[in-house]
C-alpha positions as CSV (number, residue, x, y, z in Angstrom):
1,X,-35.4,43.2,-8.4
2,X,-37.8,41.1,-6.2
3,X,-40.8,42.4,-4.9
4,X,-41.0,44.1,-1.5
5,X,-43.0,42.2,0.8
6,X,-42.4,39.0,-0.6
7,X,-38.8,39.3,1.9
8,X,-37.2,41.7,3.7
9,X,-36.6,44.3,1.7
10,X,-32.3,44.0,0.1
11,X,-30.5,47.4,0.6
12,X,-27.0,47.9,-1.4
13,X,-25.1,50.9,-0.1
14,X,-23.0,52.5,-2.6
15,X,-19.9,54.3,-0.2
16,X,-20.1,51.3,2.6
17,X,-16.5,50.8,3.0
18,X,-14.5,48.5,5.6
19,X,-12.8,51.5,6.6
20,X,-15.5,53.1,8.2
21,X,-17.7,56.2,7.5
22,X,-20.8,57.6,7.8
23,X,-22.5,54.5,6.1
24,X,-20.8,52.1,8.0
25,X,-21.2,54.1,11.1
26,X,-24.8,55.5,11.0
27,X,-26.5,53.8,8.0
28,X,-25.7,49.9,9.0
29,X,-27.2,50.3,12.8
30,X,-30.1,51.7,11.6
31,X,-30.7,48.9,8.9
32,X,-30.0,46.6,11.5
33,X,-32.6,48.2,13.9
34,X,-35.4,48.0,11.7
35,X,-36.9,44.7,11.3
36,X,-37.8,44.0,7.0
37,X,-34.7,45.1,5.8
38,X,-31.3,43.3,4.7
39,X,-27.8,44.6,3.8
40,X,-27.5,42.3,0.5
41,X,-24.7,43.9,-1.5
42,X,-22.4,46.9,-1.4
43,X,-20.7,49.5,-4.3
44,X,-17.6,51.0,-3.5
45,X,-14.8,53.2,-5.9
46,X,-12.4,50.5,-7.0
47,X,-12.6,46.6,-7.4
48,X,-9.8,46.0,-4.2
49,X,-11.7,48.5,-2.3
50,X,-15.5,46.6,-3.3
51,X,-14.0,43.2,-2.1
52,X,-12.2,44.6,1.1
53,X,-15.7,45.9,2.0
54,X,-17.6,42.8,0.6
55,X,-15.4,40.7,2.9
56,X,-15.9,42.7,6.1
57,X,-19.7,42.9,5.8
58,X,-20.3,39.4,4.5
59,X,-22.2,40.7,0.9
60,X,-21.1,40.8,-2.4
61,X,-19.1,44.1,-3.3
62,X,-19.3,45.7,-6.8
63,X,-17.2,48.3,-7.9
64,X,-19.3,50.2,-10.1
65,X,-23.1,51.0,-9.6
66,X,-24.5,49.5,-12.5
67,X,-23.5,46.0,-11.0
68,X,-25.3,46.4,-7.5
69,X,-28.8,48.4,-9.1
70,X,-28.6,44.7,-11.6
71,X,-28.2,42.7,-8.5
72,X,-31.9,40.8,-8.2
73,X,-31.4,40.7,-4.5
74,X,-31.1,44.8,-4.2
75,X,-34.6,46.5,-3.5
76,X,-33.1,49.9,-2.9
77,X,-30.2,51.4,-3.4
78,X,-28.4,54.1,-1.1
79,X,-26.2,56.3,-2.6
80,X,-23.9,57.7,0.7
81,X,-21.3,59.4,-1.0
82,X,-19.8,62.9,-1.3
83,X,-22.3,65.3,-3.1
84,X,-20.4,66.1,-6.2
85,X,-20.7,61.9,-7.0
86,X,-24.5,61.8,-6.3
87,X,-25.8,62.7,-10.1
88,X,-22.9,59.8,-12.0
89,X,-24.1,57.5,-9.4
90,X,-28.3,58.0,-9.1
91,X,-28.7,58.8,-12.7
92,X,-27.7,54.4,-13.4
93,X,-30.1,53.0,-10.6
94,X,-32.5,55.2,-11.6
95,X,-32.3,54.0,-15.8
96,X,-32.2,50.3,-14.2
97,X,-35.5,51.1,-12.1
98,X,-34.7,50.7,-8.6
99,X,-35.8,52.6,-5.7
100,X,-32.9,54.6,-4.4
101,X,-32.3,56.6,-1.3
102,X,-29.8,59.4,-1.5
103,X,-28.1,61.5,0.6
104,X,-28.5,64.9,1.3
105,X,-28.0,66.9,-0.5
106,X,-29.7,65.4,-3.3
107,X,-27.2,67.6,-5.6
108,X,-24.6,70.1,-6.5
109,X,-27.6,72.6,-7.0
110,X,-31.5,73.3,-7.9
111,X,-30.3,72.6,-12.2
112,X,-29.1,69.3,-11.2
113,X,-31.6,68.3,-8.8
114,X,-34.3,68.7,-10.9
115,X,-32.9,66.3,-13.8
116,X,-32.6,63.7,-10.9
117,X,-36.2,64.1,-10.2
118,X,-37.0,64.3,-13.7
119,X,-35.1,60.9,-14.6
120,X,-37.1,58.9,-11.8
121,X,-40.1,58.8,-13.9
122,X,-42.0,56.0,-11.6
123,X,-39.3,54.7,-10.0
124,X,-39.9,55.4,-6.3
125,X,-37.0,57.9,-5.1
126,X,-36.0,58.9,-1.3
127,X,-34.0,61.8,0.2
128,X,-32.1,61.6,3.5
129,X,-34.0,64.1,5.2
130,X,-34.2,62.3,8.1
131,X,-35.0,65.1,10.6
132,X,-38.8,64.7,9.2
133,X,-39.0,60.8,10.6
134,X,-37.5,62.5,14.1
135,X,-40.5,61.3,16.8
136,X,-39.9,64.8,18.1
137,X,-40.0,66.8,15.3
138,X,-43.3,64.3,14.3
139,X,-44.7,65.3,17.7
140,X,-43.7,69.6,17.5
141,X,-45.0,69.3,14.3
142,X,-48.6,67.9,15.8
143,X,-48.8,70.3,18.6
144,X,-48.3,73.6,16.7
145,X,-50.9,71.9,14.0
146,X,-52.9,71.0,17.3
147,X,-53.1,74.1,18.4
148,X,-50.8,74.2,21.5
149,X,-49.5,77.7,20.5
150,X,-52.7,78.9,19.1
151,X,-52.1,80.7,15.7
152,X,-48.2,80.9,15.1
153,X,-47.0,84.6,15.0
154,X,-43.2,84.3,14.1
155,X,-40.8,81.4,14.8
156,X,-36.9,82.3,15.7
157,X,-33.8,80.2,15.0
158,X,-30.7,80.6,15.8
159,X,-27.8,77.8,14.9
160,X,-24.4,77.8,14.8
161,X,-21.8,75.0,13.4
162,X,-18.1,74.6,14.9
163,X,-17.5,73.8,10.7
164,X,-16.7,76.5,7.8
165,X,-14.3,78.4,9.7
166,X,-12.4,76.4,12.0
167,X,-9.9,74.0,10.8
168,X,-10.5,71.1,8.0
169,X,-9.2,68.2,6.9
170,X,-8.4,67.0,3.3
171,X,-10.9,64.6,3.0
172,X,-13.4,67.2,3.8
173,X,-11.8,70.3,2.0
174,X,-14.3,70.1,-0.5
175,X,-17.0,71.3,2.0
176,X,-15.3,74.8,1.6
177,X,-15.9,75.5,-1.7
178,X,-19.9,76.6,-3.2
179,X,-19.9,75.2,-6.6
180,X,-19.3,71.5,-5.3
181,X,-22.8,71.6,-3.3
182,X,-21.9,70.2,0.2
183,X,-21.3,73.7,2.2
184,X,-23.1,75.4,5.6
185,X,-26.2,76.8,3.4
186,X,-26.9,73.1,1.6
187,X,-25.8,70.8,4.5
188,X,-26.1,72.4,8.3
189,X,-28.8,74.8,7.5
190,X,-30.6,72.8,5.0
191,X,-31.1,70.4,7.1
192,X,-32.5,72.4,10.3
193,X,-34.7,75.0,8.6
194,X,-36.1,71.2,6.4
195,X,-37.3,70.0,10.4
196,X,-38.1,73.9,10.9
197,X,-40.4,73.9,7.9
198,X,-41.7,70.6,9.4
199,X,-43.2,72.2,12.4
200,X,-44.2,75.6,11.4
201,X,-45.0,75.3,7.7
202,X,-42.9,76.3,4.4
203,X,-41.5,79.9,3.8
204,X,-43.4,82.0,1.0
205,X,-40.8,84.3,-0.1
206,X,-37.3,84.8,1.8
207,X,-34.9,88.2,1.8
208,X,-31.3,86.8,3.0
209,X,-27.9,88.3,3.6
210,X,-25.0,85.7,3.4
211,X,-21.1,86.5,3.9
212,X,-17.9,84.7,3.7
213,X,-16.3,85.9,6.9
214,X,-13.3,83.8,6.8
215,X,-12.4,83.3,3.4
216,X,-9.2,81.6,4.6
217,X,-9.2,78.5,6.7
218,X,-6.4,76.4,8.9
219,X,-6.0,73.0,6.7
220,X,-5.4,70.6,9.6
221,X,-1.7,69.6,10.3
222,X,-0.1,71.5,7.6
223,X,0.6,74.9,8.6
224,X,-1.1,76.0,5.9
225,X,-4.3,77.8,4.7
226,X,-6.8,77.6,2.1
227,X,-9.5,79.0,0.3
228,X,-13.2,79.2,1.5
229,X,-16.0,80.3,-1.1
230,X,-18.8,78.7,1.0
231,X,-20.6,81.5,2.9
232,X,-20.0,81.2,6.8
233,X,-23.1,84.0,7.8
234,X,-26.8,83.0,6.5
235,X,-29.4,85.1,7.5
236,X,-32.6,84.4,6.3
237,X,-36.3,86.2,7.0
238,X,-39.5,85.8,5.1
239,X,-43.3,84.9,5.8
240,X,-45.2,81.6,7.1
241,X,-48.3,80.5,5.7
242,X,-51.1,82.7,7.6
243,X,-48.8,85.7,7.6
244,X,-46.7,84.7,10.5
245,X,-42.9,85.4,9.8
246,X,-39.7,83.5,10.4
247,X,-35.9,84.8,11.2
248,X,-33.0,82.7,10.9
249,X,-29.5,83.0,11.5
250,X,-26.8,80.2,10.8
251,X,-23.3,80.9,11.9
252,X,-19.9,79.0,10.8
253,X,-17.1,78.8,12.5
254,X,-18.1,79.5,16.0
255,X,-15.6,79.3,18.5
256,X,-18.1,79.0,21.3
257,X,-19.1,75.7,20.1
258,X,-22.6,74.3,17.8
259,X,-25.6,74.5,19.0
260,X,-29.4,75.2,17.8
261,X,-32.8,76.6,19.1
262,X,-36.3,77.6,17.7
263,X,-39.0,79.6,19.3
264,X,-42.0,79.4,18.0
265,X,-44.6,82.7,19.2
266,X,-48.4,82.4,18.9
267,X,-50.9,83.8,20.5
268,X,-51.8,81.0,23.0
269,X,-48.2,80.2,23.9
270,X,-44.7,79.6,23.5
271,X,-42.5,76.7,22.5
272,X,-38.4,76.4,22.6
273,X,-37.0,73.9,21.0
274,X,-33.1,73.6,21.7
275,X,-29.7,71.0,20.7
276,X,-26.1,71.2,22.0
277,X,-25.2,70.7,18.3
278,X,-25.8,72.5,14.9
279,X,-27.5,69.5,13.9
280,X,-31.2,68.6,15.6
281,X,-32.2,66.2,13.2
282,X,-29.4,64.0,14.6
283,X,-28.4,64.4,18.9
284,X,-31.0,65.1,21.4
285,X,-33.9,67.8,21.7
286,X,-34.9,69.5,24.4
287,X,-38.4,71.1,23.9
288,X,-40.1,73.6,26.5
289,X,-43.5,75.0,26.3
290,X,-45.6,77.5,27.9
291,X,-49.2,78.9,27.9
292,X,-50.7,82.4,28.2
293,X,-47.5,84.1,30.7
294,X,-46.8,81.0,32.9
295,X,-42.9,80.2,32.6
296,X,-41.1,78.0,30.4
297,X,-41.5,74.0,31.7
298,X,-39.9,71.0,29.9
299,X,-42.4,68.9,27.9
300,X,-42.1,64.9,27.4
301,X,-42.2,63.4,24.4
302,X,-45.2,61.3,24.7
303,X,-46.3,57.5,23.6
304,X,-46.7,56.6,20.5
305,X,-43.8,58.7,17.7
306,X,-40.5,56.4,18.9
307,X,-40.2,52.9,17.8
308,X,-36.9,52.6,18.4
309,X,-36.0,54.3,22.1
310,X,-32.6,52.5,22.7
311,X,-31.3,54.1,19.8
312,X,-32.4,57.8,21.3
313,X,-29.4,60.2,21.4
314,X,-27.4,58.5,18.2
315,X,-27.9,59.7,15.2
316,X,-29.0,56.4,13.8
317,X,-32.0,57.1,15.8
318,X,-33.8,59.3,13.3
319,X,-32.1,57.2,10.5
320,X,-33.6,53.9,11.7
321,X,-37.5,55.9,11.5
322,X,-36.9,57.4,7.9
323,X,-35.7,53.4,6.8
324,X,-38.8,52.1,8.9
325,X,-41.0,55.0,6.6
326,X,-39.4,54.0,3.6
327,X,-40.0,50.2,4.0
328,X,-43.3,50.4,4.7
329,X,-43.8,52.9,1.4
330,X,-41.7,50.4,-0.6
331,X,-44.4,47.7,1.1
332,X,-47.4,49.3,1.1
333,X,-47.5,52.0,-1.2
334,X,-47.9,54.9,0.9
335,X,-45.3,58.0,0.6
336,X,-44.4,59.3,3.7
337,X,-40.7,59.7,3.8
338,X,-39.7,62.7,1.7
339,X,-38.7,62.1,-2.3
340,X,-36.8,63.6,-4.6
341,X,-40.3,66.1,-5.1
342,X,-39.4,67.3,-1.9
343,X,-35.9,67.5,-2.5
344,X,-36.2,69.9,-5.2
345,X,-38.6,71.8,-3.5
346,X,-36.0,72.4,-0.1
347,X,-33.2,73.2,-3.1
348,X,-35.5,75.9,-4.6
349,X,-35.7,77.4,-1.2
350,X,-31.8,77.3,-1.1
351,X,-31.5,78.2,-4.4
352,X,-34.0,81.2,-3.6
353,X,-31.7,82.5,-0.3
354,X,-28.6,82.2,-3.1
355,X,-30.2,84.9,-5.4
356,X,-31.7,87.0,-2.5
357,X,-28.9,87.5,-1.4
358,X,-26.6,88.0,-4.3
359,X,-30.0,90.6,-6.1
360,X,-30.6,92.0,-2.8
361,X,-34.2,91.6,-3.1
362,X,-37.4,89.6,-1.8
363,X,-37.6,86.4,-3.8
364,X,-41.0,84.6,-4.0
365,X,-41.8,81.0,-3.4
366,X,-44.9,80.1,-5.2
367,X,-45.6,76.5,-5.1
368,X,-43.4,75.9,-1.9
């Protein structure tokens, strides 16, 4: 592995495939964007597939892992694969000592996670929690810290996703079922209550009620139905450092479309944070603020938190600031883009809602 600095820093994605997918389609424009990194080599499942790919994107393709982390032009490593593939995959890069970004979820669950931490010892790790690189969330997060609310006294979220209820396709089947790690509670609401906990600070203990409300669901273009074991109804309360307390409900399935908001209460003033999709960390925010009793006004994201405007409204846009955070912590040393510590603290909350709800009780978060 060369060192980062000396040239931009060589990124092989393990899932880029000349097909097209989420690598491809989100990960590549946001490498592009952001000056210091390279595409230099590429993993995929099988050797045809691994030259296909190789071919389209003009790098060397490797079918299995090992090959790409022993590549001395690969810095970093980006596993973008289904969840269940994440600990076979990370667990190679990770003996070879490269840095590697993963996905989120980091894993299946908090067990597995925590072995994936545990193996990095030294080797600098990154989660794709991009929503925390969002200029937005980066500038939310500064004016409840500045004050602009005064002290917070609850925050409110409501969210909904079109998925986990409404038809599926094969590929994505596996999303239905809980044990395989990639469902509503891991994926859609793990990823907004990560850019909640952003702006209003981590939960201390949570008391949830989750439900599988459609245990059945359409399997796209076959008439048929199958079964869903990944709960469709989170809702989630529990306390804020300083005592204020947070409420959230995430909703599958919703036939009214996605969507998201957070209202953040203090005693100074009001801020609404809303998305036409379940997803905020990747489409466009609209955030309104208020102080004292005035109304509700739009607020401007000001100067200074987005290096890359053109992208604004893709969701490469947040993608392209968490690779511009992780090149500069690869370069300089610095850790700002969230690790696999953080990852294993955001699956201890989940892990936490799991057993509230299925005990019934209040479970503490000490540590969190």
């Amino acid at each position: 592995m060369a060192e980062p600095g000396k040239r931009p820093i060589g990124v092989g994605i393990v899932g880029l495939s000349a097909s097209g997918g989420w690598a491809s389609g989100a990960h590549l424009p946001a490498l592009s964007a952001v000056d210091g990194l390279e595409l230099t080599a590429l993993a995929t499942s099988s050797e045809a597939s691994a030259v296909a790919a190789g071919a389209a994107f003009g790098v060397p393709g490797y079918a299995s892992v090992q090959q790409l982390a022993e590549d001395e032009n690969v810095d970093l490593v980006v596993v973008a694969v289904q969840v269940p593939r994440h600990r076979e995959l990370i667990l190679p890069v990770l003996a070879a000592g490269v840095p590697v970004l993963s996905e989120w979820p980091l894993a299946v669950d908090l067990t597995e996670a925590g072995e994936l931490h545990r193996a990095a010892r030294g080797t600098r790790t990154f989660i794709g929690l991009q929503g925390r690189s969002s200029p937005t969330a980066r500038w939310l997060a500064d004016l409840v810290a500045g004050g602009y609310v005064g002290k917070v006294l609850s925050a409110t979220v409501l969210a909904a996703s079109v998925e986990w209820g409404t038809p599926v396709s094969e590929r994505m089947r596996y999303t239905l079922e809980r044990a395989l790690g990639a469902t509503m509670l891991t994926i859609a609401f793990g990823h907004a209550i990560d850019l909640v906990s952003m702006i209003v600070g981590e939960l201390q203990d949570v008391v949830a009620s989750t439900a599988v409300r459609r245990p059945l669901v359409p399997l796209s273009g076959t008439g048929r139905t199958v079964p869903m074991t990944a709960e469709d109804q989170i809702a989630v309360s529990g306390t804020l450092p300083g005592g204020a307390v947070l409420s959230a409900h995430h909703r599958g399935g919703t036939l009214s479309g996605p969507g998201f908001s957070l209202l953040v209460d203090g005693t100074e003033g009001t801020l609404e944070v809303t998305a036409a999709t379940g997803y905020p960390h990747l489409g466009p925010v609209t955030v309104r603020g208020s102080h004292g009793r005035a109304g509700l006004s739009e607020l401007t994201l000001p100067d200074g938190y987005d290096d890359y405007p053109q992208l604004a409204g893709t969701p490469t846009h947040t993608l392209a600031h968490a690779y511009a955070a992780i090149r500069d912590d690869l370069t300089h040393g610095t850790a700002t883009a969230p690790d696999f510590t953080h990852a294993v603290k955001r699956h201890r909350l989940l892990d936490a809602i799991g057993r509230s709800a299925a005990e019934g009780r209040r479970v503490s978060l000490p540590g969190l």
